[in-house]
LUMDO-883408 format. One line per 2 residues: number of its first residue (from 1); for each residue x, y, z of N, C-alpha, C, O. Coordinates in Angstrom, 3 decimals, always signed. Layout:
N
NUM	X Y Z X Y Z X Y Z X Y Z  ... $
END
This chain:
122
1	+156.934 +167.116 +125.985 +156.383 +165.914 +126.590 +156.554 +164.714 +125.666 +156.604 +163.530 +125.998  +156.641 +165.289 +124.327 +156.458 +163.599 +123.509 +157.832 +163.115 +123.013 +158.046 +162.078 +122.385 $
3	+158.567 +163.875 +123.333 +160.180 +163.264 +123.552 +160.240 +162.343 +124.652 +160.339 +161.152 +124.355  +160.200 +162.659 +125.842 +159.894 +162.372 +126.719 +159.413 +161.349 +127.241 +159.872 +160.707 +128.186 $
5	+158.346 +161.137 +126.561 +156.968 +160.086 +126.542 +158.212 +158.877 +125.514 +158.643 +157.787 +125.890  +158.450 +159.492 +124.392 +159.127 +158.347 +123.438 +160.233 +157.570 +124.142 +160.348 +156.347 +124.219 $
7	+161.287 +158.835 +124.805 +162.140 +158.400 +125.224 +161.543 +156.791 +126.409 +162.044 +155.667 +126.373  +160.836 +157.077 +126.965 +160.530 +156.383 +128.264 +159.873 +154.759 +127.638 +160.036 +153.604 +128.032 $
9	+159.162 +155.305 +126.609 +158.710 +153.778 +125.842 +159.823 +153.308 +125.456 +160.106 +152.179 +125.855  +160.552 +153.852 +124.784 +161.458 +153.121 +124.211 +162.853 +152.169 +124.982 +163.621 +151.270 +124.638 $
11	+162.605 +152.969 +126.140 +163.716 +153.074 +127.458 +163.290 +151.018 +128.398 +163.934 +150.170 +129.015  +161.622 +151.237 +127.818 +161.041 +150.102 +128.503 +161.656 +148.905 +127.292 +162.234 +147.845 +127.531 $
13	+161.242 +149.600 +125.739 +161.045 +148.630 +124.777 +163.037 +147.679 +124.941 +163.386 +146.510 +124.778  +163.557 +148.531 +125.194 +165.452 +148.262 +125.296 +165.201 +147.138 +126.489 +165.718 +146.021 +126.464 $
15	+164.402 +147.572 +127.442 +164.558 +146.542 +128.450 +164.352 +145.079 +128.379 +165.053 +144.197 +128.876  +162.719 +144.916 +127.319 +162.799 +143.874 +126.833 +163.527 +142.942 +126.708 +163.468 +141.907 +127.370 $
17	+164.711 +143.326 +125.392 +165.383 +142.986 +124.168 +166.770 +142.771 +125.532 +167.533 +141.815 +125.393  +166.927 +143.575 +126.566 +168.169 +143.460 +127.043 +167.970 +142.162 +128.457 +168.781 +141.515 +129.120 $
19	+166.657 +142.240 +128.431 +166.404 +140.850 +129.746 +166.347 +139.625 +128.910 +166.838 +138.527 +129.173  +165.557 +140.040 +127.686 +166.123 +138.516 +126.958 +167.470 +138.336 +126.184 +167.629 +137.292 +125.553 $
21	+168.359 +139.204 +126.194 +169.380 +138.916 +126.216 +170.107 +138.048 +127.552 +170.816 +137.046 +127.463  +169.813 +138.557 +128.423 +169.771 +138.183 +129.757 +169.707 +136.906 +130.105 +170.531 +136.173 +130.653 $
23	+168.404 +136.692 +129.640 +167.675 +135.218 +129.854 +168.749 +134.227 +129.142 +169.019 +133.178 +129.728  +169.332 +134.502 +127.979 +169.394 +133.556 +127.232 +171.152 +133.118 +127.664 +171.672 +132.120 +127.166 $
25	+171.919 +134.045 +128.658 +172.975 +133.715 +128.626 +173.554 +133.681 +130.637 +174.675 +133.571 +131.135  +172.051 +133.845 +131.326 +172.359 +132.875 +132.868 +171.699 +131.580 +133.031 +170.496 +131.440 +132.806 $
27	+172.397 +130.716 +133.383 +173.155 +129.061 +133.941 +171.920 +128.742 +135.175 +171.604 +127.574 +135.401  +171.322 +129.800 +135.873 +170.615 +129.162 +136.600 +168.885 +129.056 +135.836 +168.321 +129.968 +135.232 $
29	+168.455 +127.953 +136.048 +167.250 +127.480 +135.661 +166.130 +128.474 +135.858 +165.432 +128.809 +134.900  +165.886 +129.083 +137.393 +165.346 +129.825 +138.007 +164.781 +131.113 +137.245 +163.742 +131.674 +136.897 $
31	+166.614 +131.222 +137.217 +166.783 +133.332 +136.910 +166.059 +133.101 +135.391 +165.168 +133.810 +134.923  +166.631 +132.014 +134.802 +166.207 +131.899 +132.816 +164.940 +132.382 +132.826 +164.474 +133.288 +132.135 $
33	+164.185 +131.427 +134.017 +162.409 +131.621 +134.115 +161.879 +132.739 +133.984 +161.146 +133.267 +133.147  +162.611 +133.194 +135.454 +161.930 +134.477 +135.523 +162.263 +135.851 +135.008 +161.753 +136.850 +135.515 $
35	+163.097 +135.911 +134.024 +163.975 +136.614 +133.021 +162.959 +136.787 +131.841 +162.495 +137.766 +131.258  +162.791 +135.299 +131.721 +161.479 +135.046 +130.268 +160.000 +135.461 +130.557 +159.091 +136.050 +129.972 $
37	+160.221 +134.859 +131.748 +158.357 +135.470 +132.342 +158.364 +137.192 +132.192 +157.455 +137.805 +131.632  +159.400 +137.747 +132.717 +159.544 +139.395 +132.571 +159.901 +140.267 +131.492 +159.816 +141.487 +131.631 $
39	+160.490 +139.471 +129.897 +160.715 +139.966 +129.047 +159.070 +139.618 +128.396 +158.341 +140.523 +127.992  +158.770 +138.524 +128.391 +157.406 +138.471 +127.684 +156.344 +139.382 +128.000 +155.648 +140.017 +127.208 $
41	+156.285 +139.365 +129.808 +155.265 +140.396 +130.456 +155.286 +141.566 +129.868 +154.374 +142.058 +129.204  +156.490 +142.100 +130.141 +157.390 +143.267 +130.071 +156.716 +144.046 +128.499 +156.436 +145.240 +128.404 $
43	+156.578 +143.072 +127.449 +156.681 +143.836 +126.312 +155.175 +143.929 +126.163 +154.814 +145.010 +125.696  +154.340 +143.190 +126.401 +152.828 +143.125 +126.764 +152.267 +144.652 +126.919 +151.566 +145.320 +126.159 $
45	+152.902 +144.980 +128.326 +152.504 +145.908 +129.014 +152.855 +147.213 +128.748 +152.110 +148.157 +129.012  +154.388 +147.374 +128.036 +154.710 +148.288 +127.347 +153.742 +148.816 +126.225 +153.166 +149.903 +126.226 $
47	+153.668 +147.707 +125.149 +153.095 +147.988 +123.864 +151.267 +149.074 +124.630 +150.881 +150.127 +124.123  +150.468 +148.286 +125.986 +149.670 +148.667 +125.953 +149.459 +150.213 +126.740 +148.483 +150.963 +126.776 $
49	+150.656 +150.304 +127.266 +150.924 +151.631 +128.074 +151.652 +152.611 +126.747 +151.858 +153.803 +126.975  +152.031 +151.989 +125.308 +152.142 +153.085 +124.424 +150.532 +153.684 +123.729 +150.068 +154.768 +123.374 $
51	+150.048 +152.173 +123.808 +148.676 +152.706 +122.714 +147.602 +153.845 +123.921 +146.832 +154.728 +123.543  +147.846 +153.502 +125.167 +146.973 +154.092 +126.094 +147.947 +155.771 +125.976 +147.203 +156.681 +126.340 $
53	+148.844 +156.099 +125.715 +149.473 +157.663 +126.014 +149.434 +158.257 +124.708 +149.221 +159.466 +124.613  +149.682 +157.278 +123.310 +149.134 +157.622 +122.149 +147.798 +158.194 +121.868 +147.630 +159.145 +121.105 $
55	+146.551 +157.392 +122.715 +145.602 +157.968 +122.512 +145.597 +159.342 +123.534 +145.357 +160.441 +123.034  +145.722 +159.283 +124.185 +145.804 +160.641 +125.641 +146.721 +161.763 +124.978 +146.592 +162.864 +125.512 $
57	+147.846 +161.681 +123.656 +148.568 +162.770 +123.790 +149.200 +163.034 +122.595 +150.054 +163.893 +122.375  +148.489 +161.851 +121.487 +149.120 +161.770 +119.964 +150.122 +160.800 +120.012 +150.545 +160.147 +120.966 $
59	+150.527 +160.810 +118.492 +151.362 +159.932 +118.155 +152.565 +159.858 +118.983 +152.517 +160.800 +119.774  +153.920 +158.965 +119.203 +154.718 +159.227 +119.948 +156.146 +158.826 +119.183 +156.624 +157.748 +119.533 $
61	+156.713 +159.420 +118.395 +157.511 +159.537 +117.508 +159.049 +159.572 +117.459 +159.774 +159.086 +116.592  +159.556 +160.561 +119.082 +160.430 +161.248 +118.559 +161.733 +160.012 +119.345 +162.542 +160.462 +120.157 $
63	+161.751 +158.662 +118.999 +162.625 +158.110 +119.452 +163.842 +158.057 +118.665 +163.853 +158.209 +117.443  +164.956 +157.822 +119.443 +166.021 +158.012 +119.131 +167.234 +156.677 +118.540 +166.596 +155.681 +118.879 $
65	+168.086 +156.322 +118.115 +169.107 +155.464 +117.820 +169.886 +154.870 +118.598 +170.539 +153.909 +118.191  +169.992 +155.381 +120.061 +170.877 +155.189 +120.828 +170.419 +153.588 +121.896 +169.351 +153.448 +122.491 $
67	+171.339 +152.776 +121.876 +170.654 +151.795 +122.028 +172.275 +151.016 +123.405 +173.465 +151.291 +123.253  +171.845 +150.327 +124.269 +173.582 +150.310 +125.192 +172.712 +148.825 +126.049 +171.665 +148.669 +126.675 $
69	+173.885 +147.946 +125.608 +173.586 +146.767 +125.779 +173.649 +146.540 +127.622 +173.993 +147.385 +128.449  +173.218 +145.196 +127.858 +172.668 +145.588 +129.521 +173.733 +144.906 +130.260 +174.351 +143.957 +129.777 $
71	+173.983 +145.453 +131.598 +174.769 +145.016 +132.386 +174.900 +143.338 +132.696 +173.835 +142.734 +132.571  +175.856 +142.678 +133.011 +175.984 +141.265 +133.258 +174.545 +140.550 +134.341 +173.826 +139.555 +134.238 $
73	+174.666 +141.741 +135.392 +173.957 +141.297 +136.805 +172.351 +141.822 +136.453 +171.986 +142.998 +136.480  +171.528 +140.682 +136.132 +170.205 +140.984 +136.281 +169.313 +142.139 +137.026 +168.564 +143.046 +136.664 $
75	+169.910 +141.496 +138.542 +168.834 +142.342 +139.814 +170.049 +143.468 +139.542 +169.454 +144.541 +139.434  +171.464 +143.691 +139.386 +170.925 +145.144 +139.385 +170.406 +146.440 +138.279 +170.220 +147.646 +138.444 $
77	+170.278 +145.446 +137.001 +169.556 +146.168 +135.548 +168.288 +146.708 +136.215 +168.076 +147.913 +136.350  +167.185 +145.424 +136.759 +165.770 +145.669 +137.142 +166.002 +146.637 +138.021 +165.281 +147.582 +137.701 $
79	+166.638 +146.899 +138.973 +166.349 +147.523 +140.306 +167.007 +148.859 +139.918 +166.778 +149.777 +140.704  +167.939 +149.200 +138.640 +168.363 +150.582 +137.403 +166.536 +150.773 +136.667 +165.842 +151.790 +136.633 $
81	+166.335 +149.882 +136.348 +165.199 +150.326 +135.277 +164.114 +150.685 +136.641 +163.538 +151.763 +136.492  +163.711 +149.821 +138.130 +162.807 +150.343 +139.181 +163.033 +151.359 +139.054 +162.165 +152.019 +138.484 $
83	+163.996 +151.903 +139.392 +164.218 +153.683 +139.693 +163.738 +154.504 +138.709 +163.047 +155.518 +138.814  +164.329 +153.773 +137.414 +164.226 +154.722 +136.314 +162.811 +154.932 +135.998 +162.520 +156.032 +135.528 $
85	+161.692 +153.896 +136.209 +160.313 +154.084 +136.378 +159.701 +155.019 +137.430 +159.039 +155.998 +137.085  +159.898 +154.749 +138.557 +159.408 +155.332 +139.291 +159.818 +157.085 +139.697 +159.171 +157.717 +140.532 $
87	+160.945 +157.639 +138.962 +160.989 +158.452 +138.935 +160.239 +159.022 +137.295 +159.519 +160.019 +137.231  +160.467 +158.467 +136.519 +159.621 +159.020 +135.328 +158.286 +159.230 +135.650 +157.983 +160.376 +135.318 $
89	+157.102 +158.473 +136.283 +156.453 +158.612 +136.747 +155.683 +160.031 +137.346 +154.550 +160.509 +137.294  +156.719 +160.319 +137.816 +156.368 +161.063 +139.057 +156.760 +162.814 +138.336 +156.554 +163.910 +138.858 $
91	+157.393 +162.473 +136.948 +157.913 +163.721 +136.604 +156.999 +164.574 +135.928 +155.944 +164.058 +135.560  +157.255 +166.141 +135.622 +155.617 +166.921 +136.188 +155.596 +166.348 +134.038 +154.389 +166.521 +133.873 $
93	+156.014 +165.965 +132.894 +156.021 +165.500 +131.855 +155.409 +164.104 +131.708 +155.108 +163.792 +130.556  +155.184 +163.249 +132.635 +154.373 +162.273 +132.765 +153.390 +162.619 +133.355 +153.384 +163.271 +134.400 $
95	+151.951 +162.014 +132.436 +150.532 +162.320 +132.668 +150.189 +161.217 +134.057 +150.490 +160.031 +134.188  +149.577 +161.982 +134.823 +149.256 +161.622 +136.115 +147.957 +160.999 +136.159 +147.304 +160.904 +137.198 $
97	+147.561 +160.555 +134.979 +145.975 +159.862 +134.734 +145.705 +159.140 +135.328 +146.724 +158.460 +135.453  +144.600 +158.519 +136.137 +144.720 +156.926 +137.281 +145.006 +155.943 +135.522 +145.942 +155.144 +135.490 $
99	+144.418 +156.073 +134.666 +144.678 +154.588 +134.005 +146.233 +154.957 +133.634 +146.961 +153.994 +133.873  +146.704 +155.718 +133.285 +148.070 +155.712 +132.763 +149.097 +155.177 +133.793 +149.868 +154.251 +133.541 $
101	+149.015 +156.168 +135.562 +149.109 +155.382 +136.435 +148.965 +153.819 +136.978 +149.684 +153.263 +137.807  +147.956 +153.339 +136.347 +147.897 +152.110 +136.679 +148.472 +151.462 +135.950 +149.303 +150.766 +136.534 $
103	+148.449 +151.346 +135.021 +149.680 +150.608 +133.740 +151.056 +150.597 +134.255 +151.806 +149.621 +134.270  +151.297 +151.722 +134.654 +152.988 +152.013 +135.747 +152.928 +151.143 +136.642 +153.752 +150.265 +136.900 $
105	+151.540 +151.465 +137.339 +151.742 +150.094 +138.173 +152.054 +148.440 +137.892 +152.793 +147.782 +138.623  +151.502 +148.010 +136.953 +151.599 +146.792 +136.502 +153.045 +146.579 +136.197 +153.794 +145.718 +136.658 $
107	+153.314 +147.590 +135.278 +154.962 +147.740 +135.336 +156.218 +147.425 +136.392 +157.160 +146.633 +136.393  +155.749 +148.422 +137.251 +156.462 +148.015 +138.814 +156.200 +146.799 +139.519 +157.103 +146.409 +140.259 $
109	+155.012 +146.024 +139.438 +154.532 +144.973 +139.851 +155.437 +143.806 +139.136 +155.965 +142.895 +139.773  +155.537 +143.970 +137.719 +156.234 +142.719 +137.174 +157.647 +143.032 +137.694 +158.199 +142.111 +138.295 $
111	+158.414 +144.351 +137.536 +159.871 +144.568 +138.384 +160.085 +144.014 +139.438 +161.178 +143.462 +139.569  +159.219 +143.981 +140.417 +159.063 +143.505 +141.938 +159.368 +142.169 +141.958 +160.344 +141.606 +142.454 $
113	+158.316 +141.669 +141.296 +157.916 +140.146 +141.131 +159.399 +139.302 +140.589 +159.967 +138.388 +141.187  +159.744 +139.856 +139.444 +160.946 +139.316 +139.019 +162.330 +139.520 +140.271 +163.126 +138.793 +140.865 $
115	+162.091 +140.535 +140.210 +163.077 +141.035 +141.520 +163.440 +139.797 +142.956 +164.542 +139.345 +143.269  +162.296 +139.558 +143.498 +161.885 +138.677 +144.292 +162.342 +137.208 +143.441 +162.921 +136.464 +144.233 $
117	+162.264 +136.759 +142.416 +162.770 +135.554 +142.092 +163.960 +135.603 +141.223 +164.373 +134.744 +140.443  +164.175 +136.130 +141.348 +165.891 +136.593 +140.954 +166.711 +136.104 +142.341 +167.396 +135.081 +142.347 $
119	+166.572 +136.852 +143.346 +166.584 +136.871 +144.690 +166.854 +136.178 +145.341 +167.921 +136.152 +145.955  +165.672 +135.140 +145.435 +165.748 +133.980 +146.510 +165.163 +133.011 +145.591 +165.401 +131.960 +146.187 $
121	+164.601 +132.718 +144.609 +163.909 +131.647 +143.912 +165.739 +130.986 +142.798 +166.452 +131.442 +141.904  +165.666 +129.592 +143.755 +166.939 +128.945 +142.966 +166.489 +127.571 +142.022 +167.337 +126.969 +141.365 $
END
């Protein structure tokens, strides 16, 4: 499980670092916004969905080196990382806690949100 658990933090922490990469090199005003609004959120919510599974399951250690810079197209990184959440989630290695759950949620909520102004917000 705490491979697992690492892998998935760390999987979020890449996302960060790869939307503000993101941010910093699309032309529309919009996408910059909401690129920045979702890398800032983004790392917020991570850091507090590590300290909440840290306490529930120990330290979380076993991350790895492997690191793969992010695709050109925004919406379809977010809507790679949606999936990749919502199936981690659901896997019988992710703790099914309502608060741990709910943190996922917030997670998916900022995906959505950005998603939606990626989208149609010009």
């Amino acid at each position: 499980m705490e491979a697992n658990l690492s892998a998935f933090i760390q999987n979020l922490l890449h996302c960060v670092t790869n939307a503000h990469l993101l941010h910093l090199q699309i032309r529309s005003f919009a996408k910059h916004t909401a690129l920045g609004e979702f890398y800032e959120g983004l790392d917020d919510l991570t850091d507090k969905l590590a300290e909440i599974l840290q306490g529930k399951v120990g330290l979380l250690t076993a991350y790895n080196t492997n690191y793969d810079l992010p695709p050109t197209d925004p919406i379809a990184y977010l809507e790679q990382i949606s999936a990749y959440v919502e199936a981690s989630r659901q896997s019988s290695w992710f703790p099914q806690d309502s608060n741990v759950q709910n943190e996922v949620d917030s997670i998916v909520s900022l995906i959505d949100s950005t998603l939606y102004k990626l989208r149609y917000l010009d």
